[in-house]
N, C-alpha and C positions, 0 to 999 in steps of 0.2 A: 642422248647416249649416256650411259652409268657406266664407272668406273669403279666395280668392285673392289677395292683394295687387299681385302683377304685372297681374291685370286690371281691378282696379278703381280711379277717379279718386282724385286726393292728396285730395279735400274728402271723400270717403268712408273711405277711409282716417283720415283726420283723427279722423272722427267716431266709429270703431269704437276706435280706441287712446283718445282722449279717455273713451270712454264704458268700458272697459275697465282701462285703469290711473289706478286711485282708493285713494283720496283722493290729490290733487297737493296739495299743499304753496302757496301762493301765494307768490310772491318780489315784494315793491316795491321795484323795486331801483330807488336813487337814484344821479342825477349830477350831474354840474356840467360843462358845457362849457368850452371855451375861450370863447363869448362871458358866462360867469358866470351862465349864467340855469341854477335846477335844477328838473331832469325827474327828476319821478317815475313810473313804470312798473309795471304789476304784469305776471307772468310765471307762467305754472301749468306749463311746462314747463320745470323746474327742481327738482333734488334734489339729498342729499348724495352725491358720488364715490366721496373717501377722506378718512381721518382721517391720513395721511403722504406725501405733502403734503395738509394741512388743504385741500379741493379739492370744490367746487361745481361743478357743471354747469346751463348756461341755455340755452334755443335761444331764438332771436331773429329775427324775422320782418323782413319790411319796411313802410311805409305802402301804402296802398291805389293809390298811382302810383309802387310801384316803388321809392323813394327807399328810403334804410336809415332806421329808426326811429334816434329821438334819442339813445336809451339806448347802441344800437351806435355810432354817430357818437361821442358821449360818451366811452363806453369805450376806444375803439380810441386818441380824442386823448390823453387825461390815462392810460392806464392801471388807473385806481381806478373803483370806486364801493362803496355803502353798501347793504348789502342787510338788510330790515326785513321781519320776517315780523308778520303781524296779527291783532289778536283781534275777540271778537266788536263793538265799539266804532267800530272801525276800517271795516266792512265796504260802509257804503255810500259815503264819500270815496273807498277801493280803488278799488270798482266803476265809480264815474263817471271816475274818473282812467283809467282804461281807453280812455275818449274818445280819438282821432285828433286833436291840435290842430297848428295852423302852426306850422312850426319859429320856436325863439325863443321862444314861450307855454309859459310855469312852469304846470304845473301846481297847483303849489304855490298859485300866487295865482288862475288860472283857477276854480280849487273849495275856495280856502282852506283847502288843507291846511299845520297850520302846521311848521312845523321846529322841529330846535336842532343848532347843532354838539357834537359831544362832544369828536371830534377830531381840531384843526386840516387832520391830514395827510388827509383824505378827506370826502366830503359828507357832508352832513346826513344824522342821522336825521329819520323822519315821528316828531315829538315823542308819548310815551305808547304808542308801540310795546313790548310785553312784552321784546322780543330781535331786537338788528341785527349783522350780521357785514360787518365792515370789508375790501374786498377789494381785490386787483390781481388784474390780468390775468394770469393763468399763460401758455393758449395758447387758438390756436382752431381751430376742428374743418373740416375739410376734408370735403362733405357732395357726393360728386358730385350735379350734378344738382336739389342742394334749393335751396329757398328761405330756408330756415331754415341762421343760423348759430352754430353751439354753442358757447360760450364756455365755457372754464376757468377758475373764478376760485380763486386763491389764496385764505384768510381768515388776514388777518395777525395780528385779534384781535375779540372778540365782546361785545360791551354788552347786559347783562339788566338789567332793570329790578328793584329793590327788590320780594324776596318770588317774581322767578319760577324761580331757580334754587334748590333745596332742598340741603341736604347732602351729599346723594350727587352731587350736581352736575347731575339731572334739571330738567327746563325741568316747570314748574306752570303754564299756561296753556290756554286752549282757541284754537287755531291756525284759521284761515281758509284749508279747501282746496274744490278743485273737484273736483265729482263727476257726471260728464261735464259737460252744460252749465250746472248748477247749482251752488249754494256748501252748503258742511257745515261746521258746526262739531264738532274734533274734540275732543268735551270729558269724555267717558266713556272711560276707562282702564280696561281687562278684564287682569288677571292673570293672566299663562301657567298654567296646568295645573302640579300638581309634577311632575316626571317621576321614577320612582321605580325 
């Protein structure tokens, strides 16, 4: 079976790349506005770019009338945000934070998730997060046509939590992705094959 993509609607589309490229990664990525209030967000379209410049990528939708979501508003004013990836602890806070609320409602406090700053120059992490990466705005994606706007983020520096980074500098957690419209935990690590 072939899936045209010139013929068929962006909400099918949607659902065929969603259900096709797995495990995503969940991104909560945090801000802080210019009016001080912090939106946290989670994001399943979002991976690693490049390791020179240290370089994420997020696509970013709108609310449901059109307006830009808070995260992009956030971003675009201040430049920064805090991006927290989550484990299995985390999953159902993420989840409801997902919610649409009125510009101005923290989600933070809407679904009492709580914070902490680590540092100063950028927002909060979602406190007991395994691993957050501190970022700026690099650049942003010029997407004829979409709705969706893909943001560059710089990671200027990285906060793991006590025990999840090992020796070799590997992250030891089980991570919070999406696997089409469902959640996975990805906590079983399979060893490449030797190649001989």
């Amino acid at each position: 079976m072939i899936f045209d993509f010139e013929k068929i609607e962006a909400k099918d589309r949607y659902k065929l790349m969603a259900g096709g490229i797995i495990p995503r990664p969940i991104a909560w990525i945090v801000t802080v506005g210019l009016d001080d209030v912090v939106n946290i967000a989670p994001f399943s379209y979002f991976t690693g770019l490049s390791s020179n410049p240290p370089t994420v990528i997020v696509s970013i939708g709108h609310k449901s009338d059109g307006s830009q979501k808070d995260t992009l508003k956030n971003i675009r004013e201040t430049k920064k945000c805090t991006i927290c990836l989550c484990d299995k602890k985390e999953l159902k806070p993420m989840h409801f934070s997902s919610k649409e609320l009125p510009q101005g409602t923290s989600e933070s406090e809407a679904f009492n998730i709580e914070t902490k700053v680590i540092d100063e120059n950028f927002p909060p992490i979602v406190k007991d997060v395994p691993v957050a990466f501190f970022c700026h705005l690099y650049s942003e994606v010029e997407l004829k046509g979409s709705k969706t706007i893909p943001l560059i983020l710089e990671i200027k520096k990285e906060y793991a939590k006590d025990g999840v980074i090992d020796e070799n500098l590997r992250s030891i957690f089980s991570p919070v992705a999406r696997l089409g419209g469902e959640y996975a935990f990805l906590c079983d690590p399979i060893k490449p094959p030797e190649i001989k």
